[in-house]
C-alpha positions in Angstrom: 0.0 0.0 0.0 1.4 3.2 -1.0 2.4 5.7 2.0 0.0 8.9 2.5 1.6 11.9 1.9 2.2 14.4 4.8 2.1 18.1 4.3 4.7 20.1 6.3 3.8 23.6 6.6 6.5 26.0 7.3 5.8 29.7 7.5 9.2 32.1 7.4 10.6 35.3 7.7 14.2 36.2 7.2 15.4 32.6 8.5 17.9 32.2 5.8 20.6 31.2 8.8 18.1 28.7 10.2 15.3 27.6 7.9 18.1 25.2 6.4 18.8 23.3 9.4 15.2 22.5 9.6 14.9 21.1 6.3 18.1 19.2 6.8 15.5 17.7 9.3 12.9 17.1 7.1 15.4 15.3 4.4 16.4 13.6 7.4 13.0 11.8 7.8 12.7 8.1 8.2 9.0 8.7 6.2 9.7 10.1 3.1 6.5 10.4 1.4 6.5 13.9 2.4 5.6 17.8 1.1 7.5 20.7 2.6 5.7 23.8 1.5 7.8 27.0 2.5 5.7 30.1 2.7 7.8 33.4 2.9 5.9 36.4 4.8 7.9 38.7 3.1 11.9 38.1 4.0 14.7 40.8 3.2 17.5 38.4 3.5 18.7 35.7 1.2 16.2 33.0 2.2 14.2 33.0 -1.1 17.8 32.5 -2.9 18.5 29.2 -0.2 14.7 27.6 -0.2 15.1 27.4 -4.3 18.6 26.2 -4.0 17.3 23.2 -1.7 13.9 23.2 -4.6 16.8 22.4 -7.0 18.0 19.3 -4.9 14.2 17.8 -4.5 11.0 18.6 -5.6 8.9 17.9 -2.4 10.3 20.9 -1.2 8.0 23.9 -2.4 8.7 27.3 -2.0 5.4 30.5 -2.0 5.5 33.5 -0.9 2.6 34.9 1.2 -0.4 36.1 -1.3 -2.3 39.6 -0.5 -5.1 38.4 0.3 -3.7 36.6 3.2 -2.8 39.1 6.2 1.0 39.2 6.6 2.2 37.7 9.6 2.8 33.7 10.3 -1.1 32.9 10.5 -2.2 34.0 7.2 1.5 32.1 5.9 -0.4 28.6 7.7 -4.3 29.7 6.0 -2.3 30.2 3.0 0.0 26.9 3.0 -2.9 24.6 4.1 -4.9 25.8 0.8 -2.2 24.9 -1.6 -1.0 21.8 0.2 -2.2 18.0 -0.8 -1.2 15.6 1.9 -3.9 13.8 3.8 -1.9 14.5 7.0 -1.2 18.2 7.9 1.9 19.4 10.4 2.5 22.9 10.6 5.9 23.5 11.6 8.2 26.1 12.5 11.4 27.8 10.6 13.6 27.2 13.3 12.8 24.2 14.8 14.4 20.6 14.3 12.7 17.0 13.5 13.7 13.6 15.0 13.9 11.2 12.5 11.0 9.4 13.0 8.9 12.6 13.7 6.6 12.4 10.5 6.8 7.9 10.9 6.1 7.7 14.4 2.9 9.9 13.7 1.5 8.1 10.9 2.0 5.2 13.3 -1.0 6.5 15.3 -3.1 7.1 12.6 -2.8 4.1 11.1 -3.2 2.0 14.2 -6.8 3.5 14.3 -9.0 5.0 11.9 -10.9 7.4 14.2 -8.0 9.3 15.3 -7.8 12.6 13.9 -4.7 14.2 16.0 -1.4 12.8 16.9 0.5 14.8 19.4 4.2 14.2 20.4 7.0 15.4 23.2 9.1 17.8 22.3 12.4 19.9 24.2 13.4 23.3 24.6 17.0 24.1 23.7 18.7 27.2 24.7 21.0 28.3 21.4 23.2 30.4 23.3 24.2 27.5 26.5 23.0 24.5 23.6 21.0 23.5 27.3 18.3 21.1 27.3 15.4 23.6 29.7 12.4 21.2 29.8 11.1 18.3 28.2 7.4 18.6 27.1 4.6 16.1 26.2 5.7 13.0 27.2 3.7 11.3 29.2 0.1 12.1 28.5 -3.1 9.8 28.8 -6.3 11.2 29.4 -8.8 13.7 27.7 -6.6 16.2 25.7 -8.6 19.4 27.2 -7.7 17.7 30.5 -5.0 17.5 30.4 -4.1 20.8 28.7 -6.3 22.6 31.4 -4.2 20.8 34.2 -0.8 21.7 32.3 0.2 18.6 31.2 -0.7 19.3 28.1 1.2 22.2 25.9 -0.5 23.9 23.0 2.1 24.6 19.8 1.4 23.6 16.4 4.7 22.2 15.5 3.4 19.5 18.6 0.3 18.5 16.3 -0.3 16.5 13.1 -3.5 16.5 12.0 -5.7 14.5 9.6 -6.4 16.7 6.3 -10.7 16.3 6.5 -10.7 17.4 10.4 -8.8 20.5 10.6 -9.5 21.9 7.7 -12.7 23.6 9.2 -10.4 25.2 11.1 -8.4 28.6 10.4 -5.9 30.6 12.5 -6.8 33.5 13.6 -5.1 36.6 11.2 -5.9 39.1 13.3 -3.1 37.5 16.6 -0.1 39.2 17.0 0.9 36.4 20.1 -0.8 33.4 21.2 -1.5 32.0 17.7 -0.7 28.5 18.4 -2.6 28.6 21.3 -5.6 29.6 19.9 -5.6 27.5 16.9 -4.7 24.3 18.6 -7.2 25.3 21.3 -9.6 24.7 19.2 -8.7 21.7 17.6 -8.6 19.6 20.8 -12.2 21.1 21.7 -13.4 20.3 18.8 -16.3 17.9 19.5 -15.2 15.7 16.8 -11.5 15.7 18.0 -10.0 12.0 18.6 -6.5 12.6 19.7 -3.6 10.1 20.2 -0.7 10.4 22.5 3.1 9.5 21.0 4.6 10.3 24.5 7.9 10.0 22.7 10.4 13.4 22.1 10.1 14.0 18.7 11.2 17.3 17.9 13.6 20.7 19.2 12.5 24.1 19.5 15.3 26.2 19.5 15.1 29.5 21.7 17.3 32.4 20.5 17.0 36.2 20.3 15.3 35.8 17.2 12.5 33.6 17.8 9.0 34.7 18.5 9.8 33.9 22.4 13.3 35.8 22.3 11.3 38.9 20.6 8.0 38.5 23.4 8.8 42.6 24.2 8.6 44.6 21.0 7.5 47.1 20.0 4.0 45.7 18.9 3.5 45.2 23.0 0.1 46.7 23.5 -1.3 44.0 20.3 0.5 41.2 22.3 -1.1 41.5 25.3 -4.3 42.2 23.8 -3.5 39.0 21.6 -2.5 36.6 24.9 -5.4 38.1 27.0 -8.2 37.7 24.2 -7.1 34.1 23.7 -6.4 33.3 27.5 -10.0 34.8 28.1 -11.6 32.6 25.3 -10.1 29.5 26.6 -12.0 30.5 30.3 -15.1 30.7 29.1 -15.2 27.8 27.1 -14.1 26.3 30.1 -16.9 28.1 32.0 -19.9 26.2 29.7 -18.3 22.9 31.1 -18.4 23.6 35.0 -20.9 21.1 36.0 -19.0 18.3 34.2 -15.8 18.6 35.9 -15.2 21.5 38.4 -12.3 20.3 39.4 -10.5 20.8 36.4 -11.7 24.0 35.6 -11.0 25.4 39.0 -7.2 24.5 38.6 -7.3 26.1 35.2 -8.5 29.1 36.7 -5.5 28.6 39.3 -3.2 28.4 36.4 -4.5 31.6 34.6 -4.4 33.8 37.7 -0.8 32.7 38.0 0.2 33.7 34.0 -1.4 36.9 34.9 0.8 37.2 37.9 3.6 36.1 36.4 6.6 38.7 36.0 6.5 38.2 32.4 3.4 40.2 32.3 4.7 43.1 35.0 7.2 43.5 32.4 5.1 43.6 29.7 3.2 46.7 31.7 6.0 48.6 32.5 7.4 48.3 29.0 3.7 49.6 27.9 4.2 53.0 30.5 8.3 53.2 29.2 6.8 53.4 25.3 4.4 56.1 26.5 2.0 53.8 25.1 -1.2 54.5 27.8 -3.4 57.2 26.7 -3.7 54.3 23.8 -5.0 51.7 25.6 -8.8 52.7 26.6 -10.3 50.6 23.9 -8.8 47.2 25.4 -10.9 46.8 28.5 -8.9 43.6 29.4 -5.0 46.0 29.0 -6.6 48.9 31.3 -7.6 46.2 33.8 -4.2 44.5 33.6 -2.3 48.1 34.6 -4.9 48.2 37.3 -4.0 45.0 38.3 -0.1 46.0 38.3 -1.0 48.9 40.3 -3.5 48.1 43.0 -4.8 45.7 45.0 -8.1 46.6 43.5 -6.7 46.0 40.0 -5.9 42.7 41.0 -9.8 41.7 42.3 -11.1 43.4 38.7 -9.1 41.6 36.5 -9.9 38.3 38.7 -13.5 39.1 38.3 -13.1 39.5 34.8 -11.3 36.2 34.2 -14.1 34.2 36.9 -11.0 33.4 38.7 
């Protein structure tokens, strides 16, 4: 029987001195019945010139570059690379990242083993470029429902994590308008989904790399005030979808409420407030109810009880 072809979805933007070591990756690939589809966002650098020179080598790697109609920006690079791709399997990956070997196999494993699955889901680490340090292992020994186990952080939400099967997730699109949070968002929904059937590979398949150009390594920019509004949007979403499911398991959904109240408190966030008052950025932020309340909350006491109210915390 021949092998089903898996789409990899990579958006990019001026990656030239990392995209390659991803697709070294993908080359690297015990499954090789495989589609890399490249979609540049607009780069400056020479990473058109290196993603043709790799075209040149094989042909399953495919190189676009985002469309108008798409909003620039990673998400509408995914919308866009899901419509052109073909593979029955979809796995959105990341331009700096790196692939196991038996990433793509191990996957298709799952799917094959039953028919109604619909996501596969994998462990993956954290590597710090600068100390090459192994921070944190992720995703590797999960059993139980995936919102579960995602509201009891067990479970963490990245696309890179995720292969999905084509007919599923195509009635689901990311979100154009996110500046931060994407993944969350997207894959949020995909585990909700009250058709979602997801499988466990509680093996380490994959690297993300963290560096001072990754999306992490750039979390305080200059686009802080549509960040925060991204994160908190999202964050908020994900609590009241949680809300409609009280009865059925409080317990779960008063630790998730736990864990939100601690992302708001973490540091990264006082930060992120303080960098807002530094860029002179306040007498911008009265039409995001949920920003004003989170400089309330970084001020006062008060604040704090407004933005828990908010949040049903």
């Amino acid at each position: 029987m021949e092998e089903s072809t898996v789409s990899i979805i990579i958006p990019t933007l001026n990656r030239e001195k990392l995209i390659g070591f991803t697709i070294d990756s993908i080359f690297n690939q015990t499954y090789q019945n495989w589609e890399c589809i490249v979609v540049d966002d607009g780069s400056t650098d020479n990473t058109e010139d290196l993603i043709k020179s790799y075209q040149k080598k094989d042909k399953r790697i495919k190189y676009f570059k985002r469309p108008t109609n798409y909003k620039s920006g990673g998400n509408g690079a995914r919308n866009y690379g899901f419509e052109i791709s073909t593979g029955k399997y979809i796995n959105w990956f990341d331009s700096d990242d790196i692939m196991y070997p038996d990433f793509i196999s191990q996957k298709v494993a799952k799917f094959k083993e039953n028919q109604e699955i619909n996501i596969v889901s994998s462990g993956f680490v954290k590597i710090n470029k600068e100390t090459n340090h192994e921070s944190s292992f992720y995703n590797i020994d999960l059993k139980d429902i995936p919102i579960e186990e995602y509201l009891l952080k067990k479970l963490k939400l990245n696309t890179p994590t995720f292969m999905f099967e084509r007919s599923f997730i195509s009635k689901i699109k990311f979100d154009e308008n996110l500046t931060r949070a994407q993944d969350l968002d997207f894959t949020f929904k995909a585990i909700s989904d009250p058709d979602a059937k997801v499988s466990y590979q509680n093996v380490t398949l994959f690297q993300i790399l963290i560096h001072n150009n990754s999306i992490t390594g750039n979390f305080y920019s200059k686009k802080i005030v549509k960040n925060l509004s991204s994160e908190l949007k999202v964050r908020k979403e994900i609590m009241m979808y949680y809300e409609k499911l009280k009865k059925r398991n409080d317990y779960v959904r008063t630790n998730y409420a736990r864990v939100l109240k601690k992302t708001l408190e973490n540091n990264e966030y006082r930060l992120y407030f303080k960098e807002i008052i530094r860029l002179d950025k306040i007498y911008k932020l009265k039409k995001s109810k949920l920003i004003i309340l989170g400089l309330m909350y970084f001020f006062s006491k008060r604040g704090t009880n407004l933005l828990i109210k908010e949040f049903k915390v």
